[in-house]
N, C-alpha and C positions, 0 to 999 in steps of 0.2 A: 398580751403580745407574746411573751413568752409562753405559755401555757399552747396557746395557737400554734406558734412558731414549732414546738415541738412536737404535737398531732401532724402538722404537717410534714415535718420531717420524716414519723414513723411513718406517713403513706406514700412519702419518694423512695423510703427503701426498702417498702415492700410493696411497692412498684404497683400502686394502685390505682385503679378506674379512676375517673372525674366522680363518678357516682361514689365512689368507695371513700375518695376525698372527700366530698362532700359530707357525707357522714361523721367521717373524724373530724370535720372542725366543725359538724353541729355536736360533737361528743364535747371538744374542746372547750365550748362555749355553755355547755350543761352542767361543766364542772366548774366552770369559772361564776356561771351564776348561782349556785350552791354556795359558793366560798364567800362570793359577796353576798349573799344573803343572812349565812352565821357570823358573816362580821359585824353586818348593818343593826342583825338583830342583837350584839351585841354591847353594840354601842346606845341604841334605842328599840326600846322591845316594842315599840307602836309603828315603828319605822317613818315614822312621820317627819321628823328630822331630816330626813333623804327625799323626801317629798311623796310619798305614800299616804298622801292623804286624799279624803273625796275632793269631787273638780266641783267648784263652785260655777254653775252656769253661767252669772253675771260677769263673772270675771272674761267670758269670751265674747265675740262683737264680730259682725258680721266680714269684717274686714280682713280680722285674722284668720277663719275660716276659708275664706275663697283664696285665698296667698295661701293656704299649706293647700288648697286643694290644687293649683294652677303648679305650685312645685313638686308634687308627684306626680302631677300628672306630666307636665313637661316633656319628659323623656321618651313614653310610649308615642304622644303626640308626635313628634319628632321622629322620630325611628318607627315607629311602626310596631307592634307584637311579634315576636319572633311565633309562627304556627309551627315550628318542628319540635318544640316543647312538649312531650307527652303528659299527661293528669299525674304520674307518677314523680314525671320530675319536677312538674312545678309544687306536688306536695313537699318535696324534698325541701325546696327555692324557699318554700313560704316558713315552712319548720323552723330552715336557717335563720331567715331574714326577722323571725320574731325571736329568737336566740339573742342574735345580734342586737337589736332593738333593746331590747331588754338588759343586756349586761351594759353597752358601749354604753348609754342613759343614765342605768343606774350610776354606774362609776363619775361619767364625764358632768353629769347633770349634778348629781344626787352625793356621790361623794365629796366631789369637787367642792361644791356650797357647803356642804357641811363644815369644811375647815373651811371657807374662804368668807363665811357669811359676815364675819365680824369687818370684811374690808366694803370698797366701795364694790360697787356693780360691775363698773367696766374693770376694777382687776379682776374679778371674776370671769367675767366673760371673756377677757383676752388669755386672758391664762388657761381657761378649758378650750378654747380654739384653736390655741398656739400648741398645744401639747395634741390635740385630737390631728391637727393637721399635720403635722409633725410625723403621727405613729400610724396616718394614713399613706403618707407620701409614700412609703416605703414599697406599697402595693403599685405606683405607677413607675416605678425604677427598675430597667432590665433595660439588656443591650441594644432592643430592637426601637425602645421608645425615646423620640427625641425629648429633648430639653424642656422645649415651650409644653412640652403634653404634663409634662411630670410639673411643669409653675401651675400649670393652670389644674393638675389634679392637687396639688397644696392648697392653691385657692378656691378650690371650688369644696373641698370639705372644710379649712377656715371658714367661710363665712356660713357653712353648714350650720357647724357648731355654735358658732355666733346667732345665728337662726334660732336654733333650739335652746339654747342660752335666755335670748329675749322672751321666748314664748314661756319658759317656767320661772322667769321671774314675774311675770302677767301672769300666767294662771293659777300659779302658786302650785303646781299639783305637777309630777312628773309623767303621769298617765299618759297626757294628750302628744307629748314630747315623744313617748317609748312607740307610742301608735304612728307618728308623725314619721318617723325614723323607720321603723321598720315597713310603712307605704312606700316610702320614696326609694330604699332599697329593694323592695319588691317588685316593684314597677319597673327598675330599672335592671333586674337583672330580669325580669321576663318579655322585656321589648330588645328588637333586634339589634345583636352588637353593637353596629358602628365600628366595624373595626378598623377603617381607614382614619387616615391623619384629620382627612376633612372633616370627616360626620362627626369623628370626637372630638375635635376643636369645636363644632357649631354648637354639641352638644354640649360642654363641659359651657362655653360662652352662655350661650340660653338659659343655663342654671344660677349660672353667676349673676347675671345681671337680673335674674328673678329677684335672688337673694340678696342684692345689693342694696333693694326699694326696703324694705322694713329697716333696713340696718341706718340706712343714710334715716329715713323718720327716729328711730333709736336715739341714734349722735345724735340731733340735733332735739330731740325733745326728753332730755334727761329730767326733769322735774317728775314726770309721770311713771321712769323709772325707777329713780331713787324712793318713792313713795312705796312700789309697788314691791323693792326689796326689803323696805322696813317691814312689809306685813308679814312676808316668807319670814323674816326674825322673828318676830313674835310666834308664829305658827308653828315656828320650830320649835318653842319651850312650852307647847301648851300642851 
């Protein structure tokens, strides 16, 4: 955030394009995954520990595919593709949005477990959601935005994270999570705004209550989770 925060800054004050922006926080975020990547590899040189390891096909099941597929897709369905997007700028879009995938993952997924694996699942999980949601909020905070938009953008990347949280302690592997993440932010910054109160209430609502359905199966069938974090233990020292 900070690293972001200040790319950003140097392009308010040199007063620069969207496109121009765009670039510095894809600079911002090329450097931030360098930094975490001489750390990760410093801590474990197989990077396996952070969850860099192969995705075991077994461990996916047709249910958790069609749920990450209906929650990327969500948004464009909803809103529609923005056509004023040129080939150039959605290369830009797409650059970003695997940047982003990639570092927000590594860190919120990947680091996070790595200190927290020795606790239970759910402080896990509440604790990388509650902090992701937290340092997202910040993006729906301005004077023009009411109250209820900025609850519901906390909650609607909460239970993001919660999402992505559940799926890598099932697959064991941070891959499917980093691919997962940078679809649904892709999709969503190339379908049309939304910039009224309504469209982004229905939309921000439609995501949520997607991501509500695995989470509410989650809480309520923890035996299969608790299982599925003991393996990511194991996997980690092997």
């Amino acid at each position: 955030m900070f690293v972001l925060s200040l790319f950003s800054v140097a392009g308010i004050l040199l007063k620069a394009t969207d496109r121009e922006m765009a670039i510095l926080q894809m600079t911002a975020f090329l450097f931030s995954a360098i930094c975490l990547y001489f750390y990760i590899k410093r801590k474990d040189n197989t990077l396996k520990a952070f969850g860099f390891r192969k995705i075991k096909i077994e461990t996916f099941s047709i249910v958790v595919v069609l749920f990450m597929l209906l929650v990327i897709a969500i948004q464009p369905l909803i809103l529609g593709i923005d056509n004023s997007l040129s080939f150039y700028n959605i290369f830009l879009i797409t650059l970003q949005m695997i940047l982003v995938g990639l570092v927000e993952e590594t860190f919120f997924r990947g680091v996070f477990y790595y200190y927290l694996k020795n606790k239970t699942a759910i402080v896990y999980i509440l604790f990388s959601s509650i902090v992701f949601g937290v340092l997202h909020i910040t993006s729906g905070i301005n004077p023009d935005t009411t109250p209820i938009l900025v609850v519901l953008q906390f909650g609607n990347t909460l239970l993001l994270s919660a999402v992505f949280s559940l799926i890598y302690l099932k697959i064991q592997s941070i891959y499917p999570v980093i691919i997962f993440h940078t679809l649904f932010n892709l999709l969503a910054s190339i379908s049309n705004s939304g910039k009224s109160t309504t469209e982004y209430f229905h939309r921000r609502c439609s995501v949520i209550y997607l991501q509500s359905i695995p989470l509410f199966y989650g809480i309520t069938h923890w035996n299969p989770l608790k299982q599925s974090n003991k393996k990511v233990k194991r996997n980690a020292h092997d």
